[in-house]
Each structure stands twice: as structure tokens, then as C-alpha cells.
ZAVEX-526586 format. One record per residue (C-alpha): x, z, y; residue number from 1. Coordinates in pm, 1 decimal. Layout:
<vexmars>
<vexmar X="X" Z="Z" Y="Y" resi="NUM"/>
...
</vexmars>
This chain:
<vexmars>
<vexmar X="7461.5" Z="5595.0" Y="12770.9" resi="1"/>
<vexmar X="7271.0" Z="5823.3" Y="13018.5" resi="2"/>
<vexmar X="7172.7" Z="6051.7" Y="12744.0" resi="3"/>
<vexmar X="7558.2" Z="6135.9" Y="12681.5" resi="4"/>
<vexmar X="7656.7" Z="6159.4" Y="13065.9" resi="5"/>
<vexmar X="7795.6" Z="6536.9" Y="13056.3" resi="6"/>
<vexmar X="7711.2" Z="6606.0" Y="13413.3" resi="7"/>
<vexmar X="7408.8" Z="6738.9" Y="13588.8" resi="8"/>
<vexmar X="7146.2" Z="6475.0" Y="13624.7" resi="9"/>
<vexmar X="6837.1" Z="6363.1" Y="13815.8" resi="10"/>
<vexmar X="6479.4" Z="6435.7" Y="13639.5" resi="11"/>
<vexmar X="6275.8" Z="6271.4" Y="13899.3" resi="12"/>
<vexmar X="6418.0" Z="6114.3" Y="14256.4" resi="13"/>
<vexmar X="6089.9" Z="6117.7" Y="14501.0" resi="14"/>
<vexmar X="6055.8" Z="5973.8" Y="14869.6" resi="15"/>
<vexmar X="5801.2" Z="6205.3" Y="15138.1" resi="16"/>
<vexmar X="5490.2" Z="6007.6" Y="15147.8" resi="17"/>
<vexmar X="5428.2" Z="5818.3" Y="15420.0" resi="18"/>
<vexmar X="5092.2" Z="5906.9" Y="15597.2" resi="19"/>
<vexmar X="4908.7" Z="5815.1" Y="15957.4" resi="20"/>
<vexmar X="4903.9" Z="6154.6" Y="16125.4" resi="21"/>
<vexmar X="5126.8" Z="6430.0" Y="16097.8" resi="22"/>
<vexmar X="4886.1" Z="6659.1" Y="15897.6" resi="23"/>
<vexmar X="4777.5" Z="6416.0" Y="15671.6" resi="24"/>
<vexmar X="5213.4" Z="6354.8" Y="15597.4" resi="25"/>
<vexmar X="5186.8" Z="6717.2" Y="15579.5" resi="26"/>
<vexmar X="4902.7" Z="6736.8" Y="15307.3" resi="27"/>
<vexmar X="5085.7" Z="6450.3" Y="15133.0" resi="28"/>
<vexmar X="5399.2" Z="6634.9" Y="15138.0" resi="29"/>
<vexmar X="5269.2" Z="6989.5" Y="14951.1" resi="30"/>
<vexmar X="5043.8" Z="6764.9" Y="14701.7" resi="31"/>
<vexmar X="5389.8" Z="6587.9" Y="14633.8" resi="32"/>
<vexmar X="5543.1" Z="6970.7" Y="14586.3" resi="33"/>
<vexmar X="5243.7" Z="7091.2" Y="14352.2" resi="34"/>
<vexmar X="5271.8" Z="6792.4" Y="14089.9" resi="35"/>
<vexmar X="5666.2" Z="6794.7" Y="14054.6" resi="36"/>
<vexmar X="5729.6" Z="6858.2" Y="13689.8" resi="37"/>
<vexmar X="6006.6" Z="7100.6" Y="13593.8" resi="38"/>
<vexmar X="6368.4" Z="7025.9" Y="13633.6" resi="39"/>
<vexmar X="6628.3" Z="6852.8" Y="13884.3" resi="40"/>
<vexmar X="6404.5" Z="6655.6" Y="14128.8" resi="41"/>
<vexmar X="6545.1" Z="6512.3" Y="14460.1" resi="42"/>
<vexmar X="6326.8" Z="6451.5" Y="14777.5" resi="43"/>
<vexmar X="6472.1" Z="6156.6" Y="15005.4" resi="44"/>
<vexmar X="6423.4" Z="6274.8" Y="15350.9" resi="45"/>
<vexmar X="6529.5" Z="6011.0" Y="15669.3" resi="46"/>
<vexmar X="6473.4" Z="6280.3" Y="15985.9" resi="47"/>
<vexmar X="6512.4" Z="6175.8" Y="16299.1" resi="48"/>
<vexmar X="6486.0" Z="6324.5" Y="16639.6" resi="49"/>
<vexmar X="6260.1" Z="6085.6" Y="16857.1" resi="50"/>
<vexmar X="6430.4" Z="5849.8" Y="17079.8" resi="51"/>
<vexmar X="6409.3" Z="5493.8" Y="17243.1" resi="52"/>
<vexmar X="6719.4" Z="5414.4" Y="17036.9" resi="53"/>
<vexmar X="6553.4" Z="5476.0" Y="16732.5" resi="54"/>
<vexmar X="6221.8" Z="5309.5" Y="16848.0" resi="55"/>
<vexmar X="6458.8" Z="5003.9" Y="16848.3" resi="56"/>
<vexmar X="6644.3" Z="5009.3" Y="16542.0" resi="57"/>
<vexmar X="6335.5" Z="5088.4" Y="16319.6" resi="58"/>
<vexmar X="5982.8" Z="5016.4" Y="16292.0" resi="59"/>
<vexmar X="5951.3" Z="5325.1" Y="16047.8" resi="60"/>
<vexmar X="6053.8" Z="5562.0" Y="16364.8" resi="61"/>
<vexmar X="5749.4" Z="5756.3" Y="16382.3" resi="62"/>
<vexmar X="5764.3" Z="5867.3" Y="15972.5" resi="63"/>
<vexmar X="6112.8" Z="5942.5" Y="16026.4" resi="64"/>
<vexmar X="6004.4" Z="6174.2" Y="16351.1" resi="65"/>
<vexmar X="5741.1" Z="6362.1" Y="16111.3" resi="66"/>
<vexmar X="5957.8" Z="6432.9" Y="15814.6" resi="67"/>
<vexmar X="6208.2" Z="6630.7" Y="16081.6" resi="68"/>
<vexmar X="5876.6" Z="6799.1" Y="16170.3" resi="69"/>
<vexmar X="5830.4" Z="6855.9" Y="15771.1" resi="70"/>
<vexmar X="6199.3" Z="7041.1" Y="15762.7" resi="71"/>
<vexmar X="6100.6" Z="7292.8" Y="16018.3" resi="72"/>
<vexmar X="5748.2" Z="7311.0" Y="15937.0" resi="73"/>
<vexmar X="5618.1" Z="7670.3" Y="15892.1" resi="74"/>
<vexmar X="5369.2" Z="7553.1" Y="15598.3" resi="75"/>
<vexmar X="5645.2" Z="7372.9" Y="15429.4" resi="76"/>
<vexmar X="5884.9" Z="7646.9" Y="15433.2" resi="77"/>
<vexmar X="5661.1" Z="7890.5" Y="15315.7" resi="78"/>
<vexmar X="5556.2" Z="7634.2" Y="15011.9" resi="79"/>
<vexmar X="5929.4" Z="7586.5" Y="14928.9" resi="80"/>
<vexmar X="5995.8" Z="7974.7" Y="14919.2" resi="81"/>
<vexmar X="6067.6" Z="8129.8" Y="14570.2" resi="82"/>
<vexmar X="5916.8" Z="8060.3" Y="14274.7" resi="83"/>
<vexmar X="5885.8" Z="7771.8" Y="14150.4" resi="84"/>
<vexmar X="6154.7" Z="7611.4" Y="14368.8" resi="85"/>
<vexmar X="6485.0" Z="7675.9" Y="14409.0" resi="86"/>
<vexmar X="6634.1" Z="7546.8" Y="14703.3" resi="87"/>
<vexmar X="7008.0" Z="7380.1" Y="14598.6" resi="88"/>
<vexmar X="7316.7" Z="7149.5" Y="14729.6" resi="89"/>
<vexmar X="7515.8" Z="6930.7" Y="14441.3" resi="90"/>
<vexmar X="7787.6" Z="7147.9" Y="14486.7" resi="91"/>
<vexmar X="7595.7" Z="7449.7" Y="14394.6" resi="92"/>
<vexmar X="7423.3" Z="7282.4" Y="14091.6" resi="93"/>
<vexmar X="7794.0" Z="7174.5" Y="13988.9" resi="94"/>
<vexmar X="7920.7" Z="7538.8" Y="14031.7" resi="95"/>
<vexmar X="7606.1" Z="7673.1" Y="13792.9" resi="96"/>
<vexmar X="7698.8" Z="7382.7" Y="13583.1" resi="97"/>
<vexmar X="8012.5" Z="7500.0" Y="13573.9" resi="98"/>
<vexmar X="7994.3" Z="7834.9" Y="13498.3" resi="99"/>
<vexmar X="8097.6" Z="7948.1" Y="13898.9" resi="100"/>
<vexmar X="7795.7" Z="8137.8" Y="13998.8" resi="101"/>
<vexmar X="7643.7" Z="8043.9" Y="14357.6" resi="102"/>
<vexmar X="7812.4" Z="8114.0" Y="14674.8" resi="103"/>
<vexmar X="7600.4" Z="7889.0" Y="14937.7" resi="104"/>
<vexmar X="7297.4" Z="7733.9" Y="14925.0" resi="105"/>
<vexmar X="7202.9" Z="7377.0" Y="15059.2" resi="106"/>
<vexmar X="6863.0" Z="7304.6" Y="15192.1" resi="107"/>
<vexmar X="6919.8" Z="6871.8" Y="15116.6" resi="108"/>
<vexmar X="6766.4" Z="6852.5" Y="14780.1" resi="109"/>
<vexmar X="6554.0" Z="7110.7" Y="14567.1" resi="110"/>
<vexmar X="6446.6" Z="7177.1" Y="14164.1" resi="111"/>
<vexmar X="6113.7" Z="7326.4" Y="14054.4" resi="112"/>
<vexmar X="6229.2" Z="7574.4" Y="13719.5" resi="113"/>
</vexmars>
């Protein structure tokens, strides 16, 4: 059934590793980046901006914290420019799909041509 779907469709969904330190999150993160095969891959981020709220509604607050970190993270950025990534939204994979062309660009989810 999947084979015949006619839309675009996930190659590989992936979650940012979880780690004990920033740096070693970090690491984790660009060894994630370097083994992604070709194709439409999604990375499941859960940022969060540190707060006692969020202390209370999750023990996971302090991965969540990082991965913002990851987002704005010099290193990461610079990983993530060009080739072989190519920095997408659905919409814009449904407008190449399509035949539209590209008009924005998301930063949410990512494929590695």
C-alpha cells in the first residue's frame, strides 16, 4: 500500500540524541547528520526555552533546553549549510512535488540529496 501512496514520503524519521552535557548532545547531533542516508529524512526536535513551568511538566526539560541550543548553534548551522542538506518545510516539498518551484523555505525538517 505504501509503495503506491502518490505523495511525498518519509525515508527515515530520526529523534536528536539524547546526551549528558551539551557538547556531547552536540557531537551526537552532527554524527546523527554525517550517517543520514540520501533522501527525505525528518529530525524530531522538542525545544524549549528553560523555565520552572517546564521543570514541572517534564522530567526530559533539560534535553528539551539543549536541542533549542542545537537550533541556534553556530556549529550546527554551519553543518546544515549547503550541500548535502537542503533545508525544507512540507509545503515546499509539496510545491517541488508539484511542479511549483520554491518560494519559502522552512527550517522544521531537512533532506540530505
Amino acid at each position: 500500500m505504501i509503495q503506491t501512496y502518490p505523495l511525498p514520503k518519509l525515508d527515515d524519521l530520526q529523534f536528536v540524541p539524547r546526551a549528558n552535557q551539551y557538547e556531547e548532545k552536540r557531537q551526537r547531533f552532527l554524527e546523527l547528520l554525517a550517517r543520514l542516508a540520501p533522501g527525505i529524512t525528518q529530525i524530531q526536535f522538542e525545544p524549549a526555552v528553560e523555565s520552572d513551568a517546564l521543570k514541572r511538566l517534564t522530567d526530559d526539560w533539560q534535553q528539551r533546553v539543549w536541542e533549542a541550543q542545537l537550533l541556534a548553534d553556530a556549529v550546527v548551522r554551519e553543518a546544515l549549510q549547503g550541500e548535502p542538506f537542503m533545508l525544507t518545510s512540507w509545503k515546499e516539498m509539496m510545491r517541488r512535488f508539484e511542479g511549483r518551484g520554491t518560494e519559502e523555505q522552512g527550517t522544521a525538517r531537512g533532506t540530505k540529496e
